[in-house]
FIZA-378772 format. One line per 3 residues: number of its first residue (from 1); their letters; for each residue x, y, z of N, C-alpha, C, O. Coordinates in steps of 0.2 Angstrom, whole numbers. Atoms other than C-alpha are relative to their C-alpha. Last residue first. Example, Ala and Ser with C-alpha at 12.3 -4.5 7.8 and 13.67 -1.06 7.14 Angstrom:
<nodes>
2) SA) -4:-6:-1:68:-5:36:-4:5:3:-1:11:4 ~ 4:-6:0:62:-22:39:4:6:0:9:5:3 .
</nodes>
This chain:
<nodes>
246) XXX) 0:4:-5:-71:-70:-58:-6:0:4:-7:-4:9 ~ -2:-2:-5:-76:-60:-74:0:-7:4:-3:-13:2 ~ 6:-3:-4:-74:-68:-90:1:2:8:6:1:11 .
243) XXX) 2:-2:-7:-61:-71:-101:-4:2:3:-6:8:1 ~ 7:-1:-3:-61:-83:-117:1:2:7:1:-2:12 ~ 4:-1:-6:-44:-86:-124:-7:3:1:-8:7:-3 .
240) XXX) 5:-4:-1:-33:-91:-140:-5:-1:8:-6:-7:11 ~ 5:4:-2:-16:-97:-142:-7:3:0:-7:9:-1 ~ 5:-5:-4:-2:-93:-152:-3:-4:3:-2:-10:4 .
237) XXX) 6:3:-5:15:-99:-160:-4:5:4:-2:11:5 ~ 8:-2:0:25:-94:-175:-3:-5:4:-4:-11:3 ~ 5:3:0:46:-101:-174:-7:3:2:-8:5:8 .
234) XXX) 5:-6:2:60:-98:-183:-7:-2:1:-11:-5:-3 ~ 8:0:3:71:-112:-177:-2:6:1:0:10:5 ~ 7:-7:-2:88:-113:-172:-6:-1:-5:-7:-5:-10 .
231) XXX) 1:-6:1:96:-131:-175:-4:5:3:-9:5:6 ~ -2:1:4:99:-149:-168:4:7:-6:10:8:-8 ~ -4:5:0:87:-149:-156:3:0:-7:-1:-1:-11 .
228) XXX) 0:6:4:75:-134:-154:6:-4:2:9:-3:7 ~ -5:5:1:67:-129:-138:3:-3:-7:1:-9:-8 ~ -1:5:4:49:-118:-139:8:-2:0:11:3:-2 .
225) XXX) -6:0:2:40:-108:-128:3:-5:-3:1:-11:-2 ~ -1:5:6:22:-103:-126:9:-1:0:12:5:0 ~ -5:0:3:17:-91:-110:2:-7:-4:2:-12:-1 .
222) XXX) -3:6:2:5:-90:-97:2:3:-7:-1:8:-9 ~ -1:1:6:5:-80:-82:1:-4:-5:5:-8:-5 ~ -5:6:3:-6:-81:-69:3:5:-7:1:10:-11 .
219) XXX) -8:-4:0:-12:-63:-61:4:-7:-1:10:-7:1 ~ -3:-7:0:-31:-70:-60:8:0:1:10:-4:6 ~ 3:-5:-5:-35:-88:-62:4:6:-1:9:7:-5 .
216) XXX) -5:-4:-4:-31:-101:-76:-4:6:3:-10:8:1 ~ 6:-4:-4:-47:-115:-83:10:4:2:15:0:1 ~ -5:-1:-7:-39:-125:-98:-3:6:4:-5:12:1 .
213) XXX) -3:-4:-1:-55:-129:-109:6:1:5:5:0:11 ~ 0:-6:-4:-63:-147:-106:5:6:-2:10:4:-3 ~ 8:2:1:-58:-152:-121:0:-4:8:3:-9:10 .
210) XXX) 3:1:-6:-42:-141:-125:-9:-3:1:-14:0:-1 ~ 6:-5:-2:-38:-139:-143:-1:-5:6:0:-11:5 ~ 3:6:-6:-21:-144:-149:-7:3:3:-8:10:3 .
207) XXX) 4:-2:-3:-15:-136:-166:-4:-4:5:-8:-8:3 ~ 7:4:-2:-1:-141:-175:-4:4:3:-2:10:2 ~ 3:-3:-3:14:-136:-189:-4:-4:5:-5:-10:4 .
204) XXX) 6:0:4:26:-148:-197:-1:4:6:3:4:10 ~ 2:-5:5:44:-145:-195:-8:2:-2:-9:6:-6 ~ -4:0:3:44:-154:-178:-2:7:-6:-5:12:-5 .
201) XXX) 1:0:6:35:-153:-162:6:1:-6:11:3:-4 ~ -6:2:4:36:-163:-150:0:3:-5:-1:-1:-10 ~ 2:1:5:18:-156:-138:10:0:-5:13:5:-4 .
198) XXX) -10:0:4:21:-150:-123:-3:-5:-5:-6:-10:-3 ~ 2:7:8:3:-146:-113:9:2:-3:13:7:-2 ~ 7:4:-2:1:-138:-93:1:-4:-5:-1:-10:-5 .
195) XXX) -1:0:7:21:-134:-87:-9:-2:0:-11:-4:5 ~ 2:4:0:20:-124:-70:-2:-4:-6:-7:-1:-9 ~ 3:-1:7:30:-107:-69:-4:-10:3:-2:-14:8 .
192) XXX) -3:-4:7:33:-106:-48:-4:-5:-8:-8:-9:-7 ~ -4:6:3:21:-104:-38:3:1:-5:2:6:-9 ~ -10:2:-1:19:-87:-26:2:-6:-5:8:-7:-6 .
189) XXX) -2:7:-3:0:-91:-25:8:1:-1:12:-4:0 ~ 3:-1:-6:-6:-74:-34:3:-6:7:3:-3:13 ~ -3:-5:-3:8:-75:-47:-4:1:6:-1:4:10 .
186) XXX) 4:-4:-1:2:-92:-55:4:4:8:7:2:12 ~ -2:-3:-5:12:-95:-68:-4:3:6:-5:9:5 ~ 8:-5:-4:5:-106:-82:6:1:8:9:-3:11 .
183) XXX) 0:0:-10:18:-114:-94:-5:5:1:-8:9:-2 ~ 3:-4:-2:13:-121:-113:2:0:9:0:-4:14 ~ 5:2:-8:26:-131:-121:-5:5:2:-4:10:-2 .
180) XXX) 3:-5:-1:34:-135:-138:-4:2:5:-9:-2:6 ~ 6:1:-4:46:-148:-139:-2:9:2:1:14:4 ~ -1:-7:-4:58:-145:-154:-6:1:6:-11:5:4 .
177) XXX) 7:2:-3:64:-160:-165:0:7:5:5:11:5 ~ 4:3:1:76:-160:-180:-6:-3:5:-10:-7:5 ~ -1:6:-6:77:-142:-181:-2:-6:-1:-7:-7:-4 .
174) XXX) 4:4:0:74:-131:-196:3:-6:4:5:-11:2 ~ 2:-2:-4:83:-114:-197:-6:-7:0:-12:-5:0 ~ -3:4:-9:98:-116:-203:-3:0:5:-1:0:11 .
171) XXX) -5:3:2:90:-106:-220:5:-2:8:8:2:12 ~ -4:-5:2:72:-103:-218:8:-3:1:9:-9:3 ~ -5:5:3:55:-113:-216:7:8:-1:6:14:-1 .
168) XXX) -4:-2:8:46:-106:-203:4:-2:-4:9:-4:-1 ~ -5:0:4:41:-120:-189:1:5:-7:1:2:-13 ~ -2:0:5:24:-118:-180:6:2:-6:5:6:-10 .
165) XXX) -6:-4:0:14:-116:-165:2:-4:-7:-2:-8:-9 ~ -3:3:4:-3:-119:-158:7:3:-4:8:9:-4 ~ -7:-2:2:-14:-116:-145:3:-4:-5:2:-10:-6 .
162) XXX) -6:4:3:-32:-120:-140:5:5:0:5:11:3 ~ 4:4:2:-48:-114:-128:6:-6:-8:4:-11:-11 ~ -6:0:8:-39:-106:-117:-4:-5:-4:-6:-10:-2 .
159) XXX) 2:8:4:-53:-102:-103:3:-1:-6:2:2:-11 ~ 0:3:8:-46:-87:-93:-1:-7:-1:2:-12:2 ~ -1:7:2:-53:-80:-76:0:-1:-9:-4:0:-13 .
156) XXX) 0:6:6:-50:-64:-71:1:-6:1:4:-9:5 ~ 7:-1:-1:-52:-51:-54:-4:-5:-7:-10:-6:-8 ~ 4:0:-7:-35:-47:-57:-5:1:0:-7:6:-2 .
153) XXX) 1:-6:-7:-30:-47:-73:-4:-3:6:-9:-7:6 ~ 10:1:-1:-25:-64:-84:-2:6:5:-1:5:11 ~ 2:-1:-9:-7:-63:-89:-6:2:1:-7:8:-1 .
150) XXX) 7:0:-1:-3:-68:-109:1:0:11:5:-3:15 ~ 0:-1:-7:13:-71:-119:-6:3:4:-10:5:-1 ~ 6:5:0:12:-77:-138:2:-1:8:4:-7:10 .
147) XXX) -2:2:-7:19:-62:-140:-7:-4:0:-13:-3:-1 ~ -1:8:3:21:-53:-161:1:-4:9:7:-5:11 ~ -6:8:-4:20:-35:-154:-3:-7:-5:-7:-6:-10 .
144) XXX) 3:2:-10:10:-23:-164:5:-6:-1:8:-9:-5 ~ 5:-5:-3:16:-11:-181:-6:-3:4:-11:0:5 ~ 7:6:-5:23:-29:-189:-6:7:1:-12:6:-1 .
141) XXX) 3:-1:3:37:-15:-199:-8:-6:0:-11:-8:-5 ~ 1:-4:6:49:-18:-190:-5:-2:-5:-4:-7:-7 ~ -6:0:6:46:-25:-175:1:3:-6:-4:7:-7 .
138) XXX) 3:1:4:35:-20:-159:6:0:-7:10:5:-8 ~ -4:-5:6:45:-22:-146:-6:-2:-5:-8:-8:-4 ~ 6:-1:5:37:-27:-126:5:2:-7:10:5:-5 .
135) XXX) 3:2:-2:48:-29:-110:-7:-4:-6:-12:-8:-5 ~ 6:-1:4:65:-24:-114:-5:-4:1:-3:-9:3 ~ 4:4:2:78:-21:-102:-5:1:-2:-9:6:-1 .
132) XXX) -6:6:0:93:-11:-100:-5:-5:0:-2:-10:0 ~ -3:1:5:83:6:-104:3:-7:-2:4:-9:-7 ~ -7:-1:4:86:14:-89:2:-4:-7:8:-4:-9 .
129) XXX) -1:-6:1:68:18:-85:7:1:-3:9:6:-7 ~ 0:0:-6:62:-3:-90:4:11:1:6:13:-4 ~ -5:3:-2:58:-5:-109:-1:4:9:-6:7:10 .
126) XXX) 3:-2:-8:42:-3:-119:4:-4:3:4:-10:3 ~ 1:2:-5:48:-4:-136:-1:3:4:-1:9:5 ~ 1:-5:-8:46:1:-153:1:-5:7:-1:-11:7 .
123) XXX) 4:3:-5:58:-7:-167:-1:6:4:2:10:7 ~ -4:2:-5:63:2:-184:-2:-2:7:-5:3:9 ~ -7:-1:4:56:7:-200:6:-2:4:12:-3:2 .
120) XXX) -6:-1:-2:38:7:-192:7:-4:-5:6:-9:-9 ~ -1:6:2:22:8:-206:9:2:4:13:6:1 ~ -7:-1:0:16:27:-202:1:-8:1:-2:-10:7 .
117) XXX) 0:2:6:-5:26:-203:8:0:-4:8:0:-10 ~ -1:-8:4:-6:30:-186:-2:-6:-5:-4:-12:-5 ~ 7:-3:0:-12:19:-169:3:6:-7:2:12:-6 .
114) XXX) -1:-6:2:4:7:-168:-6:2:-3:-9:-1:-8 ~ 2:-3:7:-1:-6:-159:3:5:0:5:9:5 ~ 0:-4:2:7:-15:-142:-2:2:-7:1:-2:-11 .
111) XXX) 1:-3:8:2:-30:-132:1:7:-2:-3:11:2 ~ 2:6:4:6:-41:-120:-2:3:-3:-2:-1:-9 ~ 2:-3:4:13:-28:-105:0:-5:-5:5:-9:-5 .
108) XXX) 1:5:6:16:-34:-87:-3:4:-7:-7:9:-5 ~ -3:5:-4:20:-25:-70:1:-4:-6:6:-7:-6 ~ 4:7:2:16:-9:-78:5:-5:3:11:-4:4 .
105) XXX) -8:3:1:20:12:-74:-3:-8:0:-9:-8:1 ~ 2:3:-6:3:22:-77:8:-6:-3:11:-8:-8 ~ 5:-2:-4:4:37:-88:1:-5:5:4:-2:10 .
102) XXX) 6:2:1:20:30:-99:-4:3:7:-1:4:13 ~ 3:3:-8:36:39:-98:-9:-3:-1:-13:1:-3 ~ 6:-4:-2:43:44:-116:-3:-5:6:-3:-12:6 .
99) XXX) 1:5:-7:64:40:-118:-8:6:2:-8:12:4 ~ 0:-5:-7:68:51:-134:-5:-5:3:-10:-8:1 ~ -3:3:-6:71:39:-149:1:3:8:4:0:12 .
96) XXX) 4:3:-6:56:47:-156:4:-5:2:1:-9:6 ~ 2:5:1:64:62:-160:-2:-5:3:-3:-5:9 ~ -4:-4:6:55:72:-157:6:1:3:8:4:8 .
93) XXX) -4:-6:0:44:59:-145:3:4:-8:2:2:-14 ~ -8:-1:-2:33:46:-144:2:7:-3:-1:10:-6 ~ -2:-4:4:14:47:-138:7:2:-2:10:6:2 .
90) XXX) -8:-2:-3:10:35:-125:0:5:-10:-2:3:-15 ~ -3:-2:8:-9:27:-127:8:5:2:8:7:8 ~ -3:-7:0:-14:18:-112:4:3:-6:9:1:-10 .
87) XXX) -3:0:9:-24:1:-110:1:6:0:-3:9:4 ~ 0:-4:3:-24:-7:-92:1:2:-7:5:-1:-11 ~ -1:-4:9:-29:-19:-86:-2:5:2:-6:7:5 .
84) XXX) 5:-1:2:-25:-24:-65:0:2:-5:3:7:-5 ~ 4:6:4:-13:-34:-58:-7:1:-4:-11:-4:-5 ~ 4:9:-1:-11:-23:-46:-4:-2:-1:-10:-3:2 .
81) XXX) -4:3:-10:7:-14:-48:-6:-2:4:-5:-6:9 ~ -3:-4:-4:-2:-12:-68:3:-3:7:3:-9:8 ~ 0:1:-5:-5:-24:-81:1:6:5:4:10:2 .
78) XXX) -4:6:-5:-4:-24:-99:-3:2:7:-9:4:6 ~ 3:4:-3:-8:-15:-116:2:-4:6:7:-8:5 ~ -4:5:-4:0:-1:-124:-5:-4:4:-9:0:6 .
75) XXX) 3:6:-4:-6:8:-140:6:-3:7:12:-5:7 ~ -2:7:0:6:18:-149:-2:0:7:1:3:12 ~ 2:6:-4:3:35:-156:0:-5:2:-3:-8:-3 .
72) XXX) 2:5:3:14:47:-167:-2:-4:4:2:-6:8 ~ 6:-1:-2:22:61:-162:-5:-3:0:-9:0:2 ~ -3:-6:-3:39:57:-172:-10:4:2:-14:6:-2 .
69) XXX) 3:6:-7:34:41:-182:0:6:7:-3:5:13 ~ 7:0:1:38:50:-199:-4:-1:5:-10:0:5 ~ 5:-5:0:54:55:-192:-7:0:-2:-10:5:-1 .
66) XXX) 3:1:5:60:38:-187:-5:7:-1:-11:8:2 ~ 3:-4:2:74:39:-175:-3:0:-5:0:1:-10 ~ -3:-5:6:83:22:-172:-8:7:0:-14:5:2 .
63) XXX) -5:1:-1:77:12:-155:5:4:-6:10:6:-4 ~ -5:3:5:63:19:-153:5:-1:-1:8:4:1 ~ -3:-5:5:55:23:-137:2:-5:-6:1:-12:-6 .
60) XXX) 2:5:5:43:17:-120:4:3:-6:3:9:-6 ~ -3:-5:4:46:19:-101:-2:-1:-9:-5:-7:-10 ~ -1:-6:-2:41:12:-85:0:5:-8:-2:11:-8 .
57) XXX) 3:0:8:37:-7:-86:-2:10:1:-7:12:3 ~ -7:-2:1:47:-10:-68:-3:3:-9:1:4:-13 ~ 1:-6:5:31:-12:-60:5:4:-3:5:10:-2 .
54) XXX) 3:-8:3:37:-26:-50:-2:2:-6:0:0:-11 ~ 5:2:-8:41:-44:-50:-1:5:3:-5:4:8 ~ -3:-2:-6:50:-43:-67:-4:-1:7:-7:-6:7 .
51) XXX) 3:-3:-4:47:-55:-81:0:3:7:1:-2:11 ~ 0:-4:-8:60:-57:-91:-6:1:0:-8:4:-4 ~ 4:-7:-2:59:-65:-108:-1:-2:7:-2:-7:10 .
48) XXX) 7:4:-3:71:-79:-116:-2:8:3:2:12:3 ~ -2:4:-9:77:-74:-130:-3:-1:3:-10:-1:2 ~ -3:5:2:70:-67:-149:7:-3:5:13:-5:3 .
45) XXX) -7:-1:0:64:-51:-143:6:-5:-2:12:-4:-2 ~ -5:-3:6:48:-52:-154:7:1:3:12:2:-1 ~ 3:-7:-2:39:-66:-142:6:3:-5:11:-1:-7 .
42) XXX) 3:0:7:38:-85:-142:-2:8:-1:-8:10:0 ~ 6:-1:3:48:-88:-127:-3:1:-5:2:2:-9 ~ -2:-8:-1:66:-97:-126:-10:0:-2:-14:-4:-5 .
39) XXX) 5:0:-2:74:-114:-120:-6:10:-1:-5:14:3 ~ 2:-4:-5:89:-116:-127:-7:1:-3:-9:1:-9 ~ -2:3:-7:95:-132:-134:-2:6:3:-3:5:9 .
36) XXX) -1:7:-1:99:-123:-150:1:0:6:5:3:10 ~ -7:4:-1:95:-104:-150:-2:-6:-1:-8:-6:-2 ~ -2:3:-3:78:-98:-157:4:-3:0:4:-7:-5 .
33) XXX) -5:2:-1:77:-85:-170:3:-2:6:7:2:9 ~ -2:2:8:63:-78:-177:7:-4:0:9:-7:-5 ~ -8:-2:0:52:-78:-162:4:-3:-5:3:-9:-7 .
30) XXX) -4:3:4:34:-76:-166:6:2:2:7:8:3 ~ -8:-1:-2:18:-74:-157:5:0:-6:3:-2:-11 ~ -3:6:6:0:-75:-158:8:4:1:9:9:3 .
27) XXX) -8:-1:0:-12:-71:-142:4:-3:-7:3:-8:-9 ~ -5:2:4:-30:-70:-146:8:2:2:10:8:1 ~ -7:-1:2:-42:-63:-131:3:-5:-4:2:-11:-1 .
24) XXX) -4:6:2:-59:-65:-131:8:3:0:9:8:-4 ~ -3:-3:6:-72:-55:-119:6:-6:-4:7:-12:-2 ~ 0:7:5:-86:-59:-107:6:2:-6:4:7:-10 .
21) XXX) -7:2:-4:-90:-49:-92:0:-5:-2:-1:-11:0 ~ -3:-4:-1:-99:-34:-103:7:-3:4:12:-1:5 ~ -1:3:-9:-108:-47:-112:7:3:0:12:1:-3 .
18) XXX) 5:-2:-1:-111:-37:-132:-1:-2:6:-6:2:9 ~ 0:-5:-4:-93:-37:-134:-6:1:2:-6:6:6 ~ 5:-5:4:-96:-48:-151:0:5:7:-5:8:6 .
15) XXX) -1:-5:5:-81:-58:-148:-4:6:-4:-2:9:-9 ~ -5:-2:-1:-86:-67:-131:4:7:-5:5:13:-3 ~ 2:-4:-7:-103:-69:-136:6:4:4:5:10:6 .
12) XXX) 3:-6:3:-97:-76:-153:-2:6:5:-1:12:4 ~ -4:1:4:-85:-89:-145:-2:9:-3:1:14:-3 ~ -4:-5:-5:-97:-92:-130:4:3:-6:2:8:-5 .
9) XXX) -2:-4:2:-110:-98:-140:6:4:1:7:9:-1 ~ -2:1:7:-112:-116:-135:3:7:-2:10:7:-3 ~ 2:1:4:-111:-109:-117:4:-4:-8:9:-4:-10 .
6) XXX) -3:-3:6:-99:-104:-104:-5:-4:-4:-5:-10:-2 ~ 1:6:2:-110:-103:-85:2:0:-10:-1:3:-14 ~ 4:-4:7:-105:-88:-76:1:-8:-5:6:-11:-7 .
3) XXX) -1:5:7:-103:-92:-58:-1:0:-5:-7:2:-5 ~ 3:2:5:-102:-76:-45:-1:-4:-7:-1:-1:-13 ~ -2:0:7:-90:-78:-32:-6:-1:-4:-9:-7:-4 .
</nodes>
């Protein structure tokens, strides 16, 4: 393994694409509506999120027909059967509730855009072949996920270099406590989810900066989740990243 030594600059080095085995990923999320007492992830489908243990990320549609959107390209980002990025553009259909198959089938998917100038009217997803589970949505009128979920490709290493989350204010939707956590999954090693930071958070907002960096290895996954007590919460959380090769 070749050692790649992180720098003061890494930040800009990272983000200026100019080092080819250097890159940044931002993750930012929001679930608009976590249960009480349940434990759920910080992503648009507003429960807890499946991850499957194959390449079950097969398919991708709308859920209502939106004739503007009809031909229309939308980005996909994520993983493949192994654990390897990919980025693929999917073209939806006429209409574009019609079930369109992606080029490469995915173990994991963290991000999707919409590539036009057509402002969605009704959610995209990348779901499983039948449909019965959703992996990815892009919400209305967001035009990319909202997932403060993340899995490091094979042959990666991520340096997290903070996270942080944050209470919308809104009507039954302010908890009187809500532990905020970060888990780390490492899918090469079989272990299950592993908590790394939890933080109590209330209605105020935070932000934790790791010092030393948190170091994660290839085909981990990591994921932000938040617990309220008392009430649902509407809650915004992210984290940011620095990958480089292994």
């Amino acid at each position: 393994m070749t050692l790649r030594r992180l720098t003061g600059n890494q930040n800009l080095e990272a983000a200026s694409g100019h080092n080819a085995a250097m890159t940044s990923v931002n993750k930012f999320g929001r679930n608009s509506n976590v249960a009480i007492g349940v434990e759920e992830e910080i992503w648009d489908g507003s429960a807890a999120y499946v991850f499957p243990a194959t390449a079950l990320m097969t398919s991708i549609s709308q859920t209502t027909d939106q004739a503007a959107l009809n031909g229309e390209t939308i980005e996909v980002q994520g993983l493949d059967a192994n654990w390897d990025l990919v980025i693929q553009n999917a073209v939806l259909g006429a209409p574009s509730t019609g079930v369109v198959t992606l080029t490469t089938p995915l173990i994991r998917c963290f991000r999707m855009k919409v590539l036009s100038g057509i402002v969605t009217d009704s959610p995209v997803r990348v779901h499983n072949a039948g449909e019965t589970q959703d992996y990815a949505i892009i919400g209305i009128g967001n035009n990319q996920t909202l997932m403060a979920i993340y899995t490091v490709p094979n042959g990666k290493v991520a340096y997290m270099l903070c996270y942080y989350a944050h209470v919308n204010p809104g009507t039954n939707l302010d908890p009187t406590s809500m532990p905020i956590r970060v888990w780390a999954r490492d899918n090469e090693n079989g272990y299950a989810p592993q908590l790394k930071h939890v933080v109590g958070q209330t209605s105020s907002g935070f932000q934790h900066f790791f010092t030393p960096y948190a170091k994660f290895t290839g085909k981990t996954d990591i994921y932000i989740t938040a617990q309220p007590v008392g009430k649902a919460a509407d809650v915004t959380a992210g984290f940011d990243l620095i990958i480089i090769n292994e």
